[in-house]
C-alpha positions in Angstrom: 2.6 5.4 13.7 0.6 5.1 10.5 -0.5 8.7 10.6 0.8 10.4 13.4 2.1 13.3 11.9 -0.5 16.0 10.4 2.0 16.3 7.0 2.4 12.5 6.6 1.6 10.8 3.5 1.6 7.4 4.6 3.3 4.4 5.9 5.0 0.9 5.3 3.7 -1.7 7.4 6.5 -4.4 7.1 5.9 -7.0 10.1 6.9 -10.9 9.3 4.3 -12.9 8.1 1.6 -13.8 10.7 2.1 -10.5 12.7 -1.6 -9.1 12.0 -1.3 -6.5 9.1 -4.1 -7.3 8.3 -6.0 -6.1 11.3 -3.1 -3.3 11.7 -4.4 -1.8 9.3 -8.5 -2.6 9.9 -7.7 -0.4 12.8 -6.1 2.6 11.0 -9.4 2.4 8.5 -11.7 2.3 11.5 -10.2 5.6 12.9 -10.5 7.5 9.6 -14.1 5.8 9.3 -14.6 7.2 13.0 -13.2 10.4 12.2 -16.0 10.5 8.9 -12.9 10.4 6.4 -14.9 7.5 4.2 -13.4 7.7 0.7 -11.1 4.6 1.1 -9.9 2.2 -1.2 -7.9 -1.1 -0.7 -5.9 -2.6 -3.7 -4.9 -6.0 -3.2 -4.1 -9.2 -5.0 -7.6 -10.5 -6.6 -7.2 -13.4 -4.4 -7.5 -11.7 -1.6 -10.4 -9.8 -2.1 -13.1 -11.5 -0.5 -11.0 -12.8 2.6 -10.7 -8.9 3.1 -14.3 -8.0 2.5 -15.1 -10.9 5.4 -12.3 -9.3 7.9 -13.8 -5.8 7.7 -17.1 -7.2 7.9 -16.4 -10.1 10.8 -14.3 -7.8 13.0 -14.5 -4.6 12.6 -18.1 -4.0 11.5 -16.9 -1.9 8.6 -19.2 -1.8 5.3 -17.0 -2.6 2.0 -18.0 -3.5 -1.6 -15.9 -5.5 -4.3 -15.7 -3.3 -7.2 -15.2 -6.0 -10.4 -15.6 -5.5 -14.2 -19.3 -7.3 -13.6 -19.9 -4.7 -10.6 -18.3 -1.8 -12.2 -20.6 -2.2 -15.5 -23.5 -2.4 -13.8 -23.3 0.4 -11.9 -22.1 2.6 -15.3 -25.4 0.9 -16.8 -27.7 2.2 -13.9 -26.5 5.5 -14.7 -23.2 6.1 -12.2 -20.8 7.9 -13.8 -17.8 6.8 -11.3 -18.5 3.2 -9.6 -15.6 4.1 -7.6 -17.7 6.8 -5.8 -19.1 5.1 -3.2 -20.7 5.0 0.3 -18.7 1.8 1.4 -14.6 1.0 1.2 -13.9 0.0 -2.5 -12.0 -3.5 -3.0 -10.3 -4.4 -6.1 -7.8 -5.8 -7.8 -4.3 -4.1 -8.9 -5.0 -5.0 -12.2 -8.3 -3.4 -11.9 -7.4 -0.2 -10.4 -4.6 0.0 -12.8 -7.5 -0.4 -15.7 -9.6 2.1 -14.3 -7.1 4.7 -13.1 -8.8 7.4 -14.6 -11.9 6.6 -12.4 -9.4 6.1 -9.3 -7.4 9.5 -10.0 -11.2 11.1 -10.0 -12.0 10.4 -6.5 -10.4 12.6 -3.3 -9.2 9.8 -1.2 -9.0 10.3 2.8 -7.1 6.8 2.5 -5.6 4.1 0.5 -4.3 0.8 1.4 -2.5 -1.2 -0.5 -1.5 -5.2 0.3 0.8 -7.1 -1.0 2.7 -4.1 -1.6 6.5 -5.4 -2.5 4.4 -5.8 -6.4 5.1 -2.1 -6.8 9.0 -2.4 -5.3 9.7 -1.9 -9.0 8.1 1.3 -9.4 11.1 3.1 -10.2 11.5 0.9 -13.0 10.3 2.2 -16.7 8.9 -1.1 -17.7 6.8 -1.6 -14.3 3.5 0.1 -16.2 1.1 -1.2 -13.3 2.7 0.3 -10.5 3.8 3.6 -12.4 0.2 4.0 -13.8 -1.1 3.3 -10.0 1.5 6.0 -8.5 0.5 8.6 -10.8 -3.3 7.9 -10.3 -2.7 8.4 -6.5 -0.2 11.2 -6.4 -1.1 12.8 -3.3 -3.3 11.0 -1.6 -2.8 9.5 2.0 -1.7 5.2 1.5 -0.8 2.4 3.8 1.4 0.1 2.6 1.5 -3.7 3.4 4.3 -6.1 3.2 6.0 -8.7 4.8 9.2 -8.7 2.2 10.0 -4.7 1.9 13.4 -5.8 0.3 14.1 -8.9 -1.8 17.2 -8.3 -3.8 18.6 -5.1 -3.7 17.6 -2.1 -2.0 16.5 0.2 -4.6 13.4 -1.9 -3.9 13.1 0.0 -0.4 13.7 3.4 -2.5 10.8 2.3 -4.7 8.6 1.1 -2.0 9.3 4.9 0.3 8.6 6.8 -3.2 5.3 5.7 -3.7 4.4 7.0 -0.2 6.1 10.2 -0.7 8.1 10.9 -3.9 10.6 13.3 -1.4 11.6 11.2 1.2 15.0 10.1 -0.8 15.3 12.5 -3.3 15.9 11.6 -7.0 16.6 7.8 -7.9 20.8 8.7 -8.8 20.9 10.5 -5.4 19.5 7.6 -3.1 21.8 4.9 -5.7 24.9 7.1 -4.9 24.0 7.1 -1.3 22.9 3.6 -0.4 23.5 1.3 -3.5 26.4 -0.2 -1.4 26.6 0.1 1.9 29.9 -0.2 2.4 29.8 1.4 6.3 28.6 1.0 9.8 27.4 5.0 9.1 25.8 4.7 5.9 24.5 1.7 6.9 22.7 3.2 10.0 21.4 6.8 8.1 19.4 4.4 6.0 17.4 3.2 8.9 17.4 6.6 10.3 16.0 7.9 7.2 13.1 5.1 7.3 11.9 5.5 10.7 9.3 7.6 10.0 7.9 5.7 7.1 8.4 2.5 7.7 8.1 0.2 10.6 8.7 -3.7 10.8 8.4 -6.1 13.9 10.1 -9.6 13.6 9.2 -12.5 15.4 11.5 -13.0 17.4 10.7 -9.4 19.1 7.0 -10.8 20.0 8.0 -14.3 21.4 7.6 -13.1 24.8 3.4 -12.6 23.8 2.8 -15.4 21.5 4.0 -19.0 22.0 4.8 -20.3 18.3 5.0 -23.9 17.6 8.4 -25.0 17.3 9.4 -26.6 13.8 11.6 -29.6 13.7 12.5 -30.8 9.9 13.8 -34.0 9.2 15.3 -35.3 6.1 13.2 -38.3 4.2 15.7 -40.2 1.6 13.9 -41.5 -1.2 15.3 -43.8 -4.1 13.7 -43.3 -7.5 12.6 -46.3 -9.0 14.2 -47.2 -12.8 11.5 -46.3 -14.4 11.6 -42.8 -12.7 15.4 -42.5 -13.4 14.4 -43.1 -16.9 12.2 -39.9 -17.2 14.0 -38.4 -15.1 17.1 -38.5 -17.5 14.8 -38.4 -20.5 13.2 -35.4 -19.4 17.1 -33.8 -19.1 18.2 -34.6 -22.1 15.3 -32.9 -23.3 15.6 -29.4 -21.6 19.2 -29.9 -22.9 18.3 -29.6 -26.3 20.1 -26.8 -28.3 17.0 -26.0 -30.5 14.5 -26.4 -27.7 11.4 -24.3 -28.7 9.1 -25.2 -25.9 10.5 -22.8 -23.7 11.8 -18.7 -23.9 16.0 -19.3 -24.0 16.1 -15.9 -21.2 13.4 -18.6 -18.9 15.4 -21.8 -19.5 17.4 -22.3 -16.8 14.5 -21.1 -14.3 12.6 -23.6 -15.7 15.1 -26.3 -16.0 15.3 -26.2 -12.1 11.6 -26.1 -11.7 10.7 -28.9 -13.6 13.8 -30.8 -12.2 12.2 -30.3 -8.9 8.5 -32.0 -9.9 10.8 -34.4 -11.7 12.2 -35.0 -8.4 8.9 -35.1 -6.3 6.8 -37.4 -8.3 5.9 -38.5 -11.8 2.2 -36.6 -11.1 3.6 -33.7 -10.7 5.6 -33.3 -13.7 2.8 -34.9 -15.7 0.6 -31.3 -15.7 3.7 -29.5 -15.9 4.5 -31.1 -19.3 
């Protein structure tokens, strides 16, 4: 699916969590590594950088190297004029590739992949400088897309996700928010999916139950009673974030915040300790 089509510029991988993207796409990389198409780069989260590095090694028996500001200088110092040039897949961060983009936009990719991917559903977005600097250093080269939450809270998301594969699949931003913005019918509802099918494809859980035997998840509810001395701080703490001249915290964040230190409030006295 990823590639079948000679004129494709990609794909969205959106499976649930747990469904194997991971190796998904380990298998895409080792057909374009069997096909000698070995320019490839994979931009993920910095946390997942080495848990990749192991996957391609462990299972697929594919060479990779981390590029990082310590990597990256010491090749420049040995005399490389573009660290991203390399022999192996490049790994890095987004906030690395976005640094470096003019090193990034040098190289001919056969293939990118990027995990993680909903962190560029903003795209469209003016103010979203990492992914708009990361689309124009990889204008027209082939990507893979990763993401278990394609949507979140409204779908120009999915419009922002589909442009950074291909800029033409929807048209201009006003065309696809006059279209879809509200989908008010069965019809419009279904052209949508229509119109993803080729670049996108998801699988749920539920459609794999009859291959994989989840464990099933019971939750019960524990009632606690707070001691005084918790109610205390608890209310103390309140009265606090209730403060009109409050200058611990940004007046567009307080609310957010009010609810998430309510919460360690509510869990235990350690937890709002490091909070405060």
């Amino acid at each position: 699916f990823a590639f079948r089509s000679p004129l494709s510029k990609g794909a969205i991988l959106a499976d649930e969590v747990g469904l194997g993207k991971t190796i998904e796409a380990g298998i895409v990389l080792s057909q374009r590594w069997a096909e000698r198409k070995r320019k490839i780069l994979i931009i993920l989260p910095s946390s997942l950088r080495k848990q990749w590095y192991q996957e391609l090694q462990d299972k697929f028996y594919l060479p990779s190297v981390i590029l990082e500001a310590a990597s990256f200088n010491k090749a420049i110092k040995k005399g490389k004029r573009n660290p991203f040039d390399s022999k192996d897949i490049v790994i890095c961060s987004y906030h690395f590739a976005r640094n470096k983009a003019e090193f990034v936009r040098a190289i001919k990719w056969d293939l990118v992949v990027i995990d993680e991917a909903h962190r560029l559903r903003n795209v469209y977005k003016t103010g979203n400088k990492i992914a708009r600097e990361l689309k124009d250093a990889l204008l027209d080269t082939p990507k893979l897309l990763l993401t278990a939450t394609p949507l979140q809270n409204t779908l120009l998301e999915l419009y922002g996700l589909v442009s950074f594969v291909d800029d033409l699949a929807f048209g201009d931003l006003k065309s696809y928010r006059s279209q879809y913005a509200r989908l008010t019918s069965a019809d419009s509802f279904d052209e949508l999916k229509m119109r993803l099918q080729p670049i996108c494809k998801r699988t749920l859980r539920r459609q794999v139950l009859e291959y994989i035997r989840y464990t099933e998840r019971k939750a019960y509810t524990q009632e606690f009673v707070p001691t005084p001395d918790e109610e205390t701080l608890y209310d103390m703490v309140s009265e606090y974030l209730r403060r009109d001249n409050l200058q611990a915290l940004p007046s567009s964040q307080r609310t957010l915040m009010t609810l998430v230190l309510r919460k360690l409030l509510a869990s235990s006295t350690f937890a709002i300790a490091g909070a405060l």
